[in-house]
py3Dmol code that shows the C-alpha trace and the ligand (Angstrom):
import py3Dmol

protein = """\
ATOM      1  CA  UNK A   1      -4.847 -73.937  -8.211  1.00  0.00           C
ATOM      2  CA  UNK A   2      -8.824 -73.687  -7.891  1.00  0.00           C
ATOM      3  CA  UNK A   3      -9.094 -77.121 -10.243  1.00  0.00           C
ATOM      4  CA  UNK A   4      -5.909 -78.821  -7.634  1.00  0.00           C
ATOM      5  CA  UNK A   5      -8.234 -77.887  -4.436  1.00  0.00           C
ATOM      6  CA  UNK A   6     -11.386 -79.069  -5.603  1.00  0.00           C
ATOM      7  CA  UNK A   7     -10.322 -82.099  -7.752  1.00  0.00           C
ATOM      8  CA  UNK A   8      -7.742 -83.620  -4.815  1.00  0.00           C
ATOM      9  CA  UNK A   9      -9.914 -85.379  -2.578  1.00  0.00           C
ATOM     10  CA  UNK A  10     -12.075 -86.921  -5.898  1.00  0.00           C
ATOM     11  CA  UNK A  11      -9.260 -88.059  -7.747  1.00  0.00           C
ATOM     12  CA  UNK A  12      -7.635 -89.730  -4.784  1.00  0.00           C
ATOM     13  CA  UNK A  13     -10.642 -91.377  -3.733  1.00  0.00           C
ATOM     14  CA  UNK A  14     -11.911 -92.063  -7.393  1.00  0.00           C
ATOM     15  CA  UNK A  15      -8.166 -93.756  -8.302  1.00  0.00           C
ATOM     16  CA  UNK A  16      -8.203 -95.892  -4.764  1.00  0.00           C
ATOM     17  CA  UNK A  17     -11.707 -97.260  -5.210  1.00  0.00           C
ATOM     18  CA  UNK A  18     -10.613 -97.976  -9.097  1.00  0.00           C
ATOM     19  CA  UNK A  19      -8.081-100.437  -8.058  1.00  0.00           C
ATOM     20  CA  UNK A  20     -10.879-102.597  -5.274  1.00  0.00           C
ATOM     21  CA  UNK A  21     -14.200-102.324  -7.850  1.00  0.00           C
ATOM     22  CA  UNK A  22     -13.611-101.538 -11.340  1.00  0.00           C
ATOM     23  CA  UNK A  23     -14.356-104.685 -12.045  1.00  0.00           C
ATOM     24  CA  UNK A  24     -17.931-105.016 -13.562  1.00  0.00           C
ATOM     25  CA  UNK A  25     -18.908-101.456 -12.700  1.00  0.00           C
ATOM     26  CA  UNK A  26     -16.385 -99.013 -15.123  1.00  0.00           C
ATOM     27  CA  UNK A  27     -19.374 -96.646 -15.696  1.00  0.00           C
ATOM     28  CA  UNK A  28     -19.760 -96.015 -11.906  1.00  0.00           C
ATOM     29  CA  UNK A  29     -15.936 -96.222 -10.458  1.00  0.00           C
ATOM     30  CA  UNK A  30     -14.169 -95.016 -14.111  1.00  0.00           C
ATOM     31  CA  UNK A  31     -10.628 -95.125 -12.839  1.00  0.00           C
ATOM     32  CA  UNK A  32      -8.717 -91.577 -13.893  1.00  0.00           C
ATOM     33  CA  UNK A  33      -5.455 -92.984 -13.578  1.00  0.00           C
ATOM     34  CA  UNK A  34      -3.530 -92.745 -16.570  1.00  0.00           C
ATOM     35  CA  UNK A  35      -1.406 -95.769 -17.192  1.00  0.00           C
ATOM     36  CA  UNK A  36       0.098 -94.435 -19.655  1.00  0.00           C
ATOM     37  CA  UNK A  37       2.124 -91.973 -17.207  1.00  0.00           C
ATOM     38  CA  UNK A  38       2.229 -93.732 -14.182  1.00  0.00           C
ATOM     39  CA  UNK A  39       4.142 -96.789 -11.818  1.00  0.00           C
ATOM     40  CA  UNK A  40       7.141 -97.545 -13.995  1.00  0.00           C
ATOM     41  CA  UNK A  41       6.528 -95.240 -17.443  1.00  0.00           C
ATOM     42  CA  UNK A  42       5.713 -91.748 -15.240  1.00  0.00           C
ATOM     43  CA  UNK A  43       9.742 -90.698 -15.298  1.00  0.00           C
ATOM     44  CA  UNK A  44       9.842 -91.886 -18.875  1.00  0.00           C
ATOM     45  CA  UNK A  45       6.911 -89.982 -19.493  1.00  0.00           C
ATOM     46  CA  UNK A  46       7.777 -86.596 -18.050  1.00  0.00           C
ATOM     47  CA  UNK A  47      11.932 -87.489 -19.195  1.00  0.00           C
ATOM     48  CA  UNK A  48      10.864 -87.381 -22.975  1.00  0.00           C
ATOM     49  CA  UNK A  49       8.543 -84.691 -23.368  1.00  0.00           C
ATOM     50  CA  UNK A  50       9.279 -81.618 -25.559  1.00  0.00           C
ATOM     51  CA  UNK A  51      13.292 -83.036 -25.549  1.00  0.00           C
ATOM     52  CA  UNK A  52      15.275 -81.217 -28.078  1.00  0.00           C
ATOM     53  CA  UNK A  53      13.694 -77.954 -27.630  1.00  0.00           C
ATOM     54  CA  UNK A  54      17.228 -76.935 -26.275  1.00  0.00           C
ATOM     55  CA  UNK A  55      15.870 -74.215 -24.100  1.00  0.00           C
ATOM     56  CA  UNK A  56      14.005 -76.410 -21.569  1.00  0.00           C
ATOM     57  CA  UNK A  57      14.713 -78.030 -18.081  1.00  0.00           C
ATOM     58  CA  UNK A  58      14.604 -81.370 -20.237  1.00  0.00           C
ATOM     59  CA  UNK A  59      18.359 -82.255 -20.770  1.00  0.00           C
ATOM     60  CA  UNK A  60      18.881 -81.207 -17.299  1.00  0.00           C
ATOM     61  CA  UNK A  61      16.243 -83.464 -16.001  1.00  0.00           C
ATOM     62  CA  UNK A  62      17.128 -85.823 -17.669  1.00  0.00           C
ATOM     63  CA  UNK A  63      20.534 -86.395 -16.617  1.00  0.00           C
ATOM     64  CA  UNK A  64      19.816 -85.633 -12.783  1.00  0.00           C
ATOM     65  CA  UNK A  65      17.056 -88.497 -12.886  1.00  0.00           C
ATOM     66  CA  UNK A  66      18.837 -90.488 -14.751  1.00  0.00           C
ATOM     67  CA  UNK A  67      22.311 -90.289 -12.972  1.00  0.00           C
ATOM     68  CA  UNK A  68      21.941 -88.761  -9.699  1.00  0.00           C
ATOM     69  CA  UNK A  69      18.391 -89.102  -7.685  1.00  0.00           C
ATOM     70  CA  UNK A  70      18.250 -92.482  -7.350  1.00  0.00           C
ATOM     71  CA  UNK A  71      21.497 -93.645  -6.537  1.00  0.00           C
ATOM     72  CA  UNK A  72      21.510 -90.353  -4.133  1.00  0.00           C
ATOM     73  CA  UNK A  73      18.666 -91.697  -2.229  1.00  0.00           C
ATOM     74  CA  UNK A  74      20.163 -95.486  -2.200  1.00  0.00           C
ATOM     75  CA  UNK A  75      23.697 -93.795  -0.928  1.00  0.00           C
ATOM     76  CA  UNK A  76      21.892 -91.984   2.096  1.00  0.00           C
ATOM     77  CA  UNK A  77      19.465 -95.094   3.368  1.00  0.00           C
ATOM     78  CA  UNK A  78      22.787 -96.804   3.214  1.00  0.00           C
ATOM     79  CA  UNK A  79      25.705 -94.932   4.162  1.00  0.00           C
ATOM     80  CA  UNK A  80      23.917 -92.279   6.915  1.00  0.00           C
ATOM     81  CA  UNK A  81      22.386 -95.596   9.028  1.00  0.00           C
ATOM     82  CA  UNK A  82      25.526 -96.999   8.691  1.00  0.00           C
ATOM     83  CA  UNK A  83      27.901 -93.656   9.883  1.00  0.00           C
ATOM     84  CA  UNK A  84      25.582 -93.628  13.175  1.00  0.00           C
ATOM     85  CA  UNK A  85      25.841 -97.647  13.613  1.00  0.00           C
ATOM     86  CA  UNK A  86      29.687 -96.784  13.601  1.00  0.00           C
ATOM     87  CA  UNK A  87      28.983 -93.586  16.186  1.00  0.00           C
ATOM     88  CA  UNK A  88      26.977 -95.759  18.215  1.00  0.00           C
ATOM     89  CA  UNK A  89      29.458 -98.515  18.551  1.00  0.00           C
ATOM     90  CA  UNK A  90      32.761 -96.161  18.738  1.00  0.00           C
ATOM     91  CA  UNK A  91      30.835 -92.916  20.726  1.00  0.00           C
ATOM     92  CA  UNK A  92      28.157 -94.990  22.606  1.00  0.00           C
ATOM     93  CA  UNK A  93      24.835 -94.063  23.953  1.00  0.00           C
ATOM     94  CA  UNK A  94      24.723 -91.167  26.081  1.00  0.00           C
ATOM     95  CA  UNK A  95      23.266 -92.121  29.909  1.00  0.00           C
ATOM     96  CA  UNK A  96      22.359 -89.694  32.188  1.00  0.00           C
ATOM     97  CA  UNK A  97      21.054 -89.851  35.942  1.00  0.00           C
ATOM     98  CA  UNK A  98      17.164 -90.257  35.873  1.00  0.00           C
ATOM     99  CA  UNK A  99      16.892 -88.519  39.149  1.00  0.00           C
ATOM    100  CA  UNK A 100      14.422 -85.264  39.601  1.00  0.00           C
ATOM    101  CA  UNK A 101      12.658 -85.115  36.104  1.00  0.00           C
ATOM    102  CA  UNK A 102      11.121 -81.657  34.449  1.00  0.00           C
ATOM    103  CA  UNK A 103       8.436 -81.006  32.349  1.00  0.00           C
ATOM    104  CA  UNK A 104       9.461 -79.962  29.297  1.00  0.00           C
ATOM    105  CA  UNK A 105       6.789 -81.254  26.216  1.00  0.00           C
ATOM    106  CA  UNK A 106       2.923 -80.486  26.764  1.00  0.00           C
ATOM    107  CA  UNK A 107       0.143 -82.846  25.838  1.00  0.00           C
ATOM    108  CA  UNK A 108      -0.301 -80.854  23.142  1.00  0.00           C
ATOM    109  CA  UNK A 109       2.863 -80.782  21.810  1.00  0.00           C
ATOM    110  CA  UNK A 110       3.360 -84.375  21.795  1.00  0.00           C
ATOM    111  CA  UNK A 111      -0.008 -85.007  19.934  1.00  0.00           C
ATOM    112  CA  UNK A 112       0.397 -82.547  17.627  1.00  0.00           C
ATOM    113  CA  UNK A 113       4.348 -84.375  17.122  1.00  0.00           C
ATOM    114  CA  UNK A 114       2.722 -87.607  16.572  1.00  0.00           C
ATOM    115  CA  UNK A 115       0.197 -86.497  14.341  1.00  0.00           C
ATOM    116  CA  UNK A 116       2.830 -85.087  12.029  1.00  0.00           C
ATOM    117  CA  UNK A 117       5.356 -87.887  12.696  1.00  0.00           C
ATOM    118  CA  UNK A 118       3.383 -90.774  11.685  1.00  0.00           C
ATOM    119  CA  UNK A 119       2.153 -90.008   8.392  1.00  0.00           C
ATOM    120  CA  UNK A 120       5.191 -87.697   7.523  1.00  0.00           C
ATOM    121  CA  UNK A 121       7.171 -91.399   7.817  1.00  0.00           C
ATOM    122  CA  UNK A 122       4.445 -92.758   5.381  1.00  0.00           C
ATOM    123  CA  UNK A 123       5.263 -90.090   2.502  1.00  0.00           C
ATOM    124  CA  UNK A 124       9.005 -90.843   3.435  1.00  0.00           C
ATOM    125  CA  UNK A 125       8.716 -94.256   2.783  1.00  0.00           C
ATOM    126  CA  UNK A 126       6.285 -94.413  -0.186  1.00  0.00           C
ATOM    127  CA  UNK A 127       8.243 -91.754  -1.178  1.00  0.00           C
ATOM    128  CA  UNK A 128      11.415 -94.004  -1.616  1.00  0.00           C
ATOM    129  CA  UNK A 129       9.280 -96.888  -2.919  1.00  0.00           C
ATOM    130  CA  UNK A 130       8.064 -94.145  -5.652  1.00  0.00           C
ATOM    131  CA  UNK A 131      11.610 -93.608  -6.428  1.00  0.00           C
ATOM    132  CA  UNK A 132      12.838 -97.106  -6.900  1.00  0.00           C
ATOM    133  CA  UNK A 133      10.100 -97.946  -8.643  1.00  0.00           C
ATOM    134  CA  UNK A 134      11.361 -99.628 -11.676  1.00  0.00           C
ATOM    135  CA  UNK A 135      13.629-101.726  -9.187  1.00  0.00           C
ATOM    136  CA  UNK A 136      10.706-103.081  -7.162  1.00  0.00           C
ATOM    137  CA  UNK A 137       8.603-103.719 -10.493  1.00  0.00           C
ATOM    138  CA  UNK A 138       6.886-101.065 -10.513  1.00  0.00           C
ATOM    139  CA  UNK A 139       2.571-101.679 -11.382  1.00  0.00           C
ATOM    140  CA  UNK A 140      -0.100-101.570  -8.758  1.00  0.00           C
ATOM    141  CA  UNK A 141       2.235-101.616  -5.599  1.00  0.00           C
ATOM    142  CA  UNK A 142       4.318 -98.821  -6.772  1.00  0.00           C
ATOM    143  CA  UNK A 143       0.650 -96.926  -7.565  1.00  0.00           C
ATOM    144  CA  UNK A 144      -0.602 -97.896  -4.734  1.00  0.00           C
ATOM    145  CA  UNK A 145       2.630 -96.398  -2.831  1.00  0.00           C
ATOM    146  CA  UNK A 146       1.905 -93.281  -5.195  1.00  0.00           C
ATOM    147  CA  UNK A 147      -2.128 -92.979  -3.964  1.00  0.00           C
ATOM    148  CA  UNK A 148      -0.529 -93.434  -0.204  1.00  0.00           C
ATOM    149  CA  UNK A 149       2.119 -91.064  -0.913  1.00  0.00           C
ATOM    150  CA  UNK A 150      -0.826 -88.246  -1.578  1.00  0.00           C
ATOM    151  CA  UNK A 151      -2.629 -89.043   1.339  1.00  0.00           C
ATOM    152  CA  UNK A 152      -0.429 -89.233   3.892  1.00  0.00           C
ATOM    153  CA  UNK A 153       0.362 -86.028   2.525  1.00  0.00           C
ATOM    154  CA  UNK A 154      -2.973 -84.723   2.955  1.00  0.00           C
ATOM    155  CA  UNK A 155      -2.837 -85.885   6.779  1.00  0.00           C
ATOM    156  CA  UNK A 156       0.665 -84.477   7.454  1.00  0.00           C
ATOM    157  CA  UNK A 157      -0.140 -81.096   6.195  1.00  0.00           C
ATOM    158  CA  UNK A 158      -2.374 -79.483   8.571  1.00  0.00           C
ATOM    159  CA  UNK A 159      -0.346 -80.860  11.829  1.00  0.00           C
ATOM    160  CA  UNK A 160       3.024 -79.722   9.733  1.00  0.00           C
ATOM    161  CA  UNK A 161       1.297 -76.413  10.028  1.00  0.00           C
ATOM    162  CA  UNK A 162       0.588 -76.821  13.688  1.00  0.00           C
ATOM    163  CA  UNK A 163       3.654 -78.163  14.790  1.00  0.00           C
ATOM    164  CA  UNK A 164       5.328 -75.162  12.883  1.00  0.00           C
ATOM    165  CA  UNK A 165       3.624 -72.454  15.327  1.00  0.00           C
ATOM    166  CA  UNK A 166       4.170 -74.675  18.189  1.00  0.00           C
ATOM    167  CA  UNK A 167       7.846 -74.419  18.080  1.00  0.00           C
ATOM    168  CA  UNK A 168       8.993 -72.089  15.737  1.00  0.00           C
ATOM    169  CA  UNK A 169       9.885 -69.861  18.706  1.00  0.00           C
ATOM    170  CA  UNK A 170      11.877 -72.358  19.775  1.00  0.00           C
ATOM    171  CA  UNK A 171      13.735 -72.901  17.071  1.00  0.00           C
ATOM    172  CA  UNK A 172      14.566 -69.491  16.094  1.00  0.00           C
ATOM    173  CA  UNK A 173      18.605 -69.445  15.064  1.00  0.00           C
ATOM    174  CA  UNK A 174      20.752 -67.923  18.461  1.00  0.00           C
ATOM    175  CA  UNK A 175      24.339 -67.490  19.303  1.00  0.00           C
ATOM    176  CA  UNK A 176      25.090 -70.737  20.977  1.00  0.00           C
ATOM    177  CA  UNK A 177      23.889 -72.112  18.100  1.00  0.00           C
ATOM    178  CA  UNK A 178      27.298 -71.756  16.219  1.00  0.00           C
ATOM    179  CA  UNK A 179      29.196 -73.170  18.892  1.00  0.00           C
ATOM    180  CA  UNK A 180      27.079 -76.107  19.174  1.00  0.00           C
ATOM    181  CA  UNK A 181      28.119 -76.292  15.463  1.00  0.00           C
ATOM    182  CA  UNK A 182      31.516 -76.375  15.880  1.00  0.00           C
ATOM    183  CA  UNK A 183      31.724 -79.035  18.523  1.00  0.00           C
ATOM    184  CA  UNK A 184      29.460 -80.698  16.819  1.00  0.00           C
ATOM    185  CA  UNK A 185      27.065 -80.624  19.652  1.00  0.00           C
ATOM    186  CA  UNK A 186      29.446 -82.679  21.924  1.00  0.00           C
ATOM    187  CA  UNK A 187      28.778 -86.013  20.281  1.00  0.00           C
ATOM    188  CA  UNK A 188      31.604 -86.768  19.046  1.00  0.00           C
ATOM    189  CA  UNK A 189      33.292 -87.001  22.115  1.00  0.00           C
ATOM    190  CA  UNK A 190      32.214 -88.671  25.204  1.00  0.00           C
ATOM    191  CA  UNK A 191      32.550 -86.246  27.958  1.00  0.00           C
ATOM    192  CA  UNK A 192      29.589 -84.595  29.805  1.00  0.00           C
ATOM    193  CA  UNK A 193      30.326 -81.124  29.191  1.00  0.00           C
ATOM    194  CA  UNK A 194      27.555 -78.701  29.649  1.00  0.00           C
ATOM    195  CA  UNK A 195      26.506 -78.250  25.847  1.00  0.00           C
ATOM    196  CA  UNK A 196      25.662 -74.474  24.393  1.00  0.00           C
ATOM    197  CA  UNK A 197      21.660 -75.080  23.503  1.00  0.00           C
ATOM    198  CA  UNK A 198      18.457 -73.668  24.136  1.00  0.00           C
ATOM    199  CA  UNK A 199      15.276 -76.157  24.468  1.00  0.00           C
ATOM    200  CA  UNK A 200      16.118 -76.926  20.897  1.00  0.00           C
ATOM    201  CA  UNK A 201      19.830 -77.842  19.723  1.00  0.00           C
ATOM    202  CA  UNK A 202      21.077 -75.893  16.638  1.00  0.00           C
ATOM    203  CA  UNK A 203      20.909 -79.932  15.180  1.00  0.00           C
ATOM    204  CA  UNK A 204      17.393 -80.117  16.143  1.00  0.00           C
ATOM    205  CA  UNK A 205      16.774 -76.711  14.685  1.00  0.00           C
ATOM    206  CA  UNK A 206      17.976 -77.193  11.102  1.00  0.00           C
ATOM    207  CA  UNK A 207      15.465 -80.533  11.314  1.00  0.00           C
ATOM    208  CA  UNK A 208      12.606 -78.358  12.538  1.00  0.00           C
ATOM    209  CA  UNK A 209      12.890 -75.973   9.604  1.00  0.00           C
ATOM    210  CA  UNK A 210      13.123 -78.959   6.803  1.00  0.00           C
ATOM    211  CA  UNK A 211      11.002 -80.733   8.446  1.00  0.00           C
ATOM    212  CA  UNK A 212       8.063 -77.918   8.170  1.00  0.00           C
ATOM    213  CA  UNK A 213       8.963 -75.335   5.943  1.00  0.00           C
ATOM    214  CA  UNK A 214      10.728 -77.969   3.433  1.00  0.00           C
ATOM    215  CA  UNK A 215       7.854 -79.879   4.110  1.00  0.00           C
ATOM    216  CA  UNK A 216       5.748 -77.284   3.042  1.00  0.00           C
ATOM    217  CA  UNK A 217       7.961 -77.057  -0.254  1.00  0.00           C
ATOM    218  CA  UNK A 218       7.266 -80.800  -0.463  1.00  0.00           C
ATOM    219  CA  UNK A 219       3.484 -80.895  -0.429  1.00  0.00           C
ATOM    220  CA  UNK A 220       3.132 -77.865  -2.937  1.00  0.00           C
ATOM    221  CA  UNK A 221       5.736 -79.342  -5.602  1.00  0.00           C
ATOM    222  CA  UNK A 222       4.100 -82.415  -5.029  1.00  0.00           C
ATOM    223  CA  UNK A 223       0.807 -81.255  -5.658  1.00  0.00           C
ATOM    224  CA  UNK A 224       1.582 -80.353  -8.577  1.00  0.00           C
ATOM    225  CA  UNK A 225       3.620 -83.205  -9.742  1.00  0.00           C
ATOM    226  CA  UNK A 226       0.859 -85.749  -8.348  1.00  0.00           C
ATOM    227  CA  UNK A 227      -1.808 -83.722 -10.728  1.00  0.00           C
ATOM    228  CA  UNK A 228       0.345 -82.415 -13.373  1.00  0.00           C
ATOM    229  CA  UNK A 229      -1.358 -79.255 -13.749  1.00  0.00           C
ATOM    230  CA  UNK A 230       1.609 -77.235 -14.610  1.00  0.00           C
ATOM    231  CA  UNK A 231       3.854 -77.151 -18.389  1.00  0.00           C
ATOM    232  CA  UNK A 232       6.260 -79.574 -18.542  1.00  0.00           C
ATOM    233  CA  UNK A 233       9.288 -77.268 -17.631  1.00  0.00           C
ATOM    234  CA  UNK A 234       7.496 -76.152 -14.663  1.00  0.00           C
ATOM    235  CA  UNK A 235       6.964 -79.882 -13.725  1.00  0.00           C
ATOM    236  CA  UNK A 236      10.748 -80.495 -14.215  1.00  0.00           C
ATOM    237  CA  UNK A 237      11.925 -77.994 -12.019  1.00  0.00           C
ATOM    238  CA  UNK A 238       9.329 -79.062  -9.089  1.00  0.00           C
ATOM    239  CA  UNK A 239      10.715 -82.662  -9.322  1.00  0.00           C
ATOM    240  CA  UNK A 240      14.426 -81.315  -9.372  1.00  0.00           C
ATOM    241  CA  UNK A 241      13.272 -79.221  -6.056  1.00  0.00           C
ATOM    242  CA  UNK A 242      11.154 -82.552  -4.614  1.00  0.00           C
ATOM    243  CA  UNK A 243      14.344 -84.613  -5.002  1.00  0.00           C
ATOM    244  CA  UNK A 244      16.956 -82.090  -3.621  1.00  0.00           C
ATOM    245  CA  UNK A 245      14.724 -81.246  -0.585  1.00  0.00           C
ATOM    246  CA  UNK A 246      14.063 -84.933  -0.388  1.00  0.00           C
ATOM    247  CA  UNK A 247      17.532 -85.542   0.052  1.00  0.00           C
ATOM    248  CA  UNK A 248      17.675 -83.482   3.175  1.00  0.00           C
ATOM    249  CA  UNK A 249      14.347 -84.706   4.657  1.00  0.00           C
ATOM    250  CA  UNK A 250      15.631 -88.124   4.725  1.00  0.00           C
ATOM    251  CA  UNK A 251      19.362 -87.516   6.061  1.00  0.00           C
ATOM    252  CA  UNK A 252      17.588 -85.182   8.607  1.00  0.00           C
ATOM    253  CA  UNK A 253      15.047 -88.118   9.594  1.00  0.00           C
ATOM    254  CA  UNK A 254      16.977 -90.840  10.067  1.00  0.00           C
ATOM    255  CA  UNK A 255      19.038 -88.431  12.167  1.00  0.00           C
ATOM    256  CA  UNK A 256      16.241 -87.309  14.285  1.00  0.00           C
ATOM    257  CA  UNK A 257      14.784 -91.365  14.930  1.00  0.00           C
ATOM    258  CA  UNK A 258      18.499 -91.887  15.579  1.00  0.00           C
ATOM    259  CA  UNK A 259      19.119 -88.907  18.002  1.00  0.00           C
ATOM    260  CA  UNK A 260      15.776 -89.741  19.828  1.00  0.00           C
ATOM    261  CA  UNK A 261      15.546 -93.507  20.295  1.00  0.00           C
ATOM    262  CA  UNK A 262      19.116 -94.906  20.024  1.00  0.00           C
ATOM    263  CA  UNK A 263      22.180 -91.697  20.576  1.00  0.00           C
ATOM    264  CA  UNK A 264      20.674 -90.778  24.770  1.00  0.00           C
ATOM    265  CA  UNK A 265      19.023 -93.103  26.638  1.00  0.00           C
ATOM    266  CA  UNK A 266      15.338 -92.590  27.616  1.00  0.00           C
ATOM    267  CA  UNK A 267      15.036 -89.757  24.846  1.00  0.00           C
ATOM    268  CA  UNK A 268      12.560 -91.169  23.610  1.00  0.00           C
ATOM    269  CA  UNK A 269      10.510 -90.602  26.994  1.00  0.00           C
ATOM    270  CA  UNK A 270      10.233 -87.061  26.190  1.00  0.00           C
ATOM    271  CA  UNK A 271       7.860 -87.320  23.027  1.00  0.00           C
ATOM    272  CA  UNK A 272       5.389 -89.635  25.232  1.00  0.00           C
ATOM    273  CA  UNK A 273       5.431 -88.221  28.560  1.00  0.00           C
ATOM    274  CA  UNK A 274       7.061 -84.936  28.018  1.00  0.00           C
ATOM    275  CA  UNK A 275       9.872 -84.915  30.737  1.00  0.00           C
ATOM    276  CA  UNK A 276      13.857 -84.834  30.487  1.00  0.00           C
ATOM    277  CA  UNK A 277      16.216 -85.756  33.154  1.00  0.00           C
ATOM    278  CA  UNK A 278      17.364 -82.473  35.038  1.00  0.00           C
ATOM    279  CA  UNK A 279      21.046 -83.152  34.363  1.00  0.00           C
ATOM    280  CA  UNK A 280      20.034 -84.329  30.626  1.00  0.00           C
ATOM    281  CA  UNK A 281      18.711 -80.766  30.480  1.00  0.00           C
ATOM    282  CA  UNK A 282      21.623 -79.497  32.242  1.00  0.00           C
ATOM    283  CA  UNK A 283      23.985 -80.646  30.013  1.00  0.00           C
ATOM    284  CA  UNK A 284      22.781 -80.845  26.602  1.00  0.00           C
ATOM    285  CA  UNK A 285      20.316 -77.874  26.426  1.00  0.00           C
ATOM    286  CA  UNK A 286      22.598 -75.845  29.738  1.00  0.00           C
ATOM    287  CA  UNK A 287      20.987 -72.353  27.929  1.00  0.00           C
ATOM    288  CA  UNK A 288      17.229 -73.139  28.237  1.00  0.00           C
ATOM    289  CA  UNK A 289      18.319 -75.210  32.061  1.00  0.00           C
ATOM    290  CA  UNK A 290      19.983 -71.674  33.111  1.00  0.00           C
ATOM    291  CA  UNK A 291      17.057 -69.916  31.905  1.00  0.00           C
ATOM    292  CA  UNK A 292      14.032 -71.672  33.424  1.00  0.00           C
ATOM    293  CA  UNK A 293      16.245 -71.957  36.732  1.00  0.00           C
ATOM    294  CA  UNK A 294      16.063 -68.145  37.028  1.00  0.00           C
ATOM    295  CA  UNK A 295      11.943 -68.727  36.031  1.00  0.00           C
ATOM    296  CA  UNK A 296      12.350 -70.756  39.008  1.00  0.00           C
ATOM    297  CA  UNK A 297      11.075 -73.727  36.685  1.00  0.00           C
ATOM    298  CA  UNK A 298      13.571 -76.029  38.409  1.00  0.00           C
TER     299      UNK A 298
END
"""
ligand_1 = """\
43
HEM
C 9.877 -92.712 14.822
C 9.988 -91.474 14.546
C 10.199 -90.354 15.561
C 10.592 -90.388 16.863
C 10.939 -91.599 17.701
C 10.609 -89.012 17.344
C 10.937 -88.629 18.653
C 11.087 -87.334 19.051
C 11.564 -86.946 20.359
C 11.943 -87.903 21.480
C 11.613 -85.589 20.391
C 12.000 -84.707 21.580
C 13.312 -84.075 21.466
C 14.365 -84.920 20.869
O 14.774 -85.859 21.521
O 14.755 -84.626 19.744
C 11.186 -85.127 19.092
C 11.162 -83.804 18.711
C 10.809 -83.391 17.445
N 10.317 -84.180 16.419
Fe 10.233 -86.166 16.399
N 10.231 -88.166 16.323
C 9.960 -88.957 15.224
C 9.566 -88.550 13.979
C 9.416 -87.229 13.633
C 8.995 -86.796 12.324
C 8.647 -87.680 11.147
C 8.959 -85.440 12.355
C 8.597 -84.516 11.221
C 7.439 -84.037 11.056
C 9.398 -85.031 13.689
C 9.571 -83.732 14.109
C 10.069 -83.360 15.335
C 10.455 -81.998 15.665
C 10.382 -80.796 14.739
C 10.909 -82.021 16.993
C 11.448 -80.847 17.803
C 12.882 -80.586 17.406
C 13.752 -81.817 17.759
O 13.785 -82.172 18.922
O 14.370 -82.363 16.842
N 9.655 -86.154 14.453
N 10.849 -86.204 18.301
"""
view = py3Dmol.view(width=600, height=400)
view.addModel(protein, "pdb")
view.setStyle({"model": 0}, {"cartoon": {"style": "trace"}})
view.addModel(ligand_1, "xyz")
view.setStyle({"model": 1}, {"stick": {}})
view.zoomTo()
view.show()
């Protein structure tokens, strides 16, 4: 762990500057990275190391990256875009009144979103671009994805942490929760019943926790994959973790950029200004509108 927190920042920087000005100067910008493993060969690599020893992660591996991760990852950028393209056109966008509007996101809190958000999409993307690798031809762009993949990481990580103690309160699991569940939060249907949520729906919940505390299972399996410092088996099971956890992540994304810019109108308001409609609050978060009424919030 000591040798991950002092040789991160070096060996980023040191592989970044040897792709712009190796050439001429090895002695000063010796690049670490070791072709050998990474762009196309790293799976290969890690795939065929100590196979046979029968008691190993290595057949298992090797068979889930093989078979599965990939063409799991290809299945959800397709088919989840595609189920909310079809709940768009049959369901519609939700529109509520714009009339008295109420304060519901800080300044804070939408920084601190933001600062998170951004990069988090970088790792997300590079992420995928890592994993199709071979497909897209894998050499400097894929490594380059890889070296953007760390850092982006690096910048995530410490808002991750904030935005975790900013809402965690929040998003504490309560009763209405289960209903919301079973109705599916109302959007499958296009009635304006008053839905059971607090400030954060049970949906919004589950992406809070993946979001941060599978995040935080992201960075430190990734760590640790992105510097192999651990024995092989240990590696295997990290990347089995990464990849299952990635899964999620993206599902639970393309959800959230769904839910916020396209599934209510003027959702998207709330992450840059901070207010919701009244009656959007009164209807699709009624438990946290009943309880800031009796605050007198409203
Ligand atoms: C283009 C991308 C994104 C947009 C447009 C967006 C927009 C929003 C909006 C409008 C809200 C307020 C409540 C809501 O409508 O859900 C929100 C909340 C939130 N966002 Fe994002 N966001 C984006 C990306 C991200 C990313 C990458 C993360 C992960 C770090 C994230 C984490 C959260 C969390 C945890 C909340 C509170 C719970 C929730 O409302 O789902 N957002 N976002």
């Amino acid at each position: 762990m000591k040798k991950i927190l002092t040789l991160a920042p070096w060996g980023l920087l040191s592989s970044l500057l040897a792709q712009t000005h190796s050439v001429g100067n090895e002695e000063l910008y010796r690049d670490t990275t070791n072709y050998d493993i990474y762009g196309i060969k790293q799976i290969e690599a890690i795939r065929t190391w100590g196979l046979g020893d029968g008691n190993g992660l290595g057949e298992i591996f090797t068979f889930l990256q093989a078979h599965y991760f990939s063409s799991i990852f290809l299945a959800i950028v397709i088919v989840v875009p595609l189920l909310f393209l079809m709940h768009y056109m049959i369901i519609g966008q939700r529109k509520f009144q714009h009339g008295k509007s109420i304060k519901v996101f800080s300044t804070y809190n939408i920084i601190v979103h933001w600062c998170a958000a951004i990069p988090f999409i970088f790792v997300c993307i590079t992420g995928l671009i890592m994993m199709f690798g071979d497909k897209l031809g894998g050499g400097a762009f894929v490594r380059f994805a890889r070296d953007i993949h760390a850092l982006a990481t690096c910048v995530f990580a410490p808002f991750g942490i904030l935005m975790f103690f900013m809402w965690v309160k929040d998003a504490l699991p309560r009763l209405h929760d289960i209903r919301w569940f079973m109705i599916m939060g109302g959007y499958l249907s296009k009635a304006n019943n008053a839905i059971p949520a607090g400030k954060f729906n049970a949906g919004q919940k589950v992406w809070f926790w993946v979001a941060t505390v599978g995040g935080a299972f992201m960075v430190f399996t990734g760590a640790f994959l992105f510097f192999q410092a651990a024995p092989l088996d240990t590696l295997r099971l990290y990347a089995i973790i990464h990849n299952i956890i990635g899964f999620a992540i993206i599902i639970l994304l393309i959800t959230h950029i769904y839910m916020a810019v396209f599934a209510i109108e003027g959702a998207l308001g709330s992450m840059l200004n901070g207010n919701m409609g009244e009656e959007e609050l009164a209807i699709l978060h009624s438990c946290y509108y009943e309880e800031i009424k009796k605050l007198g919030k409203v």
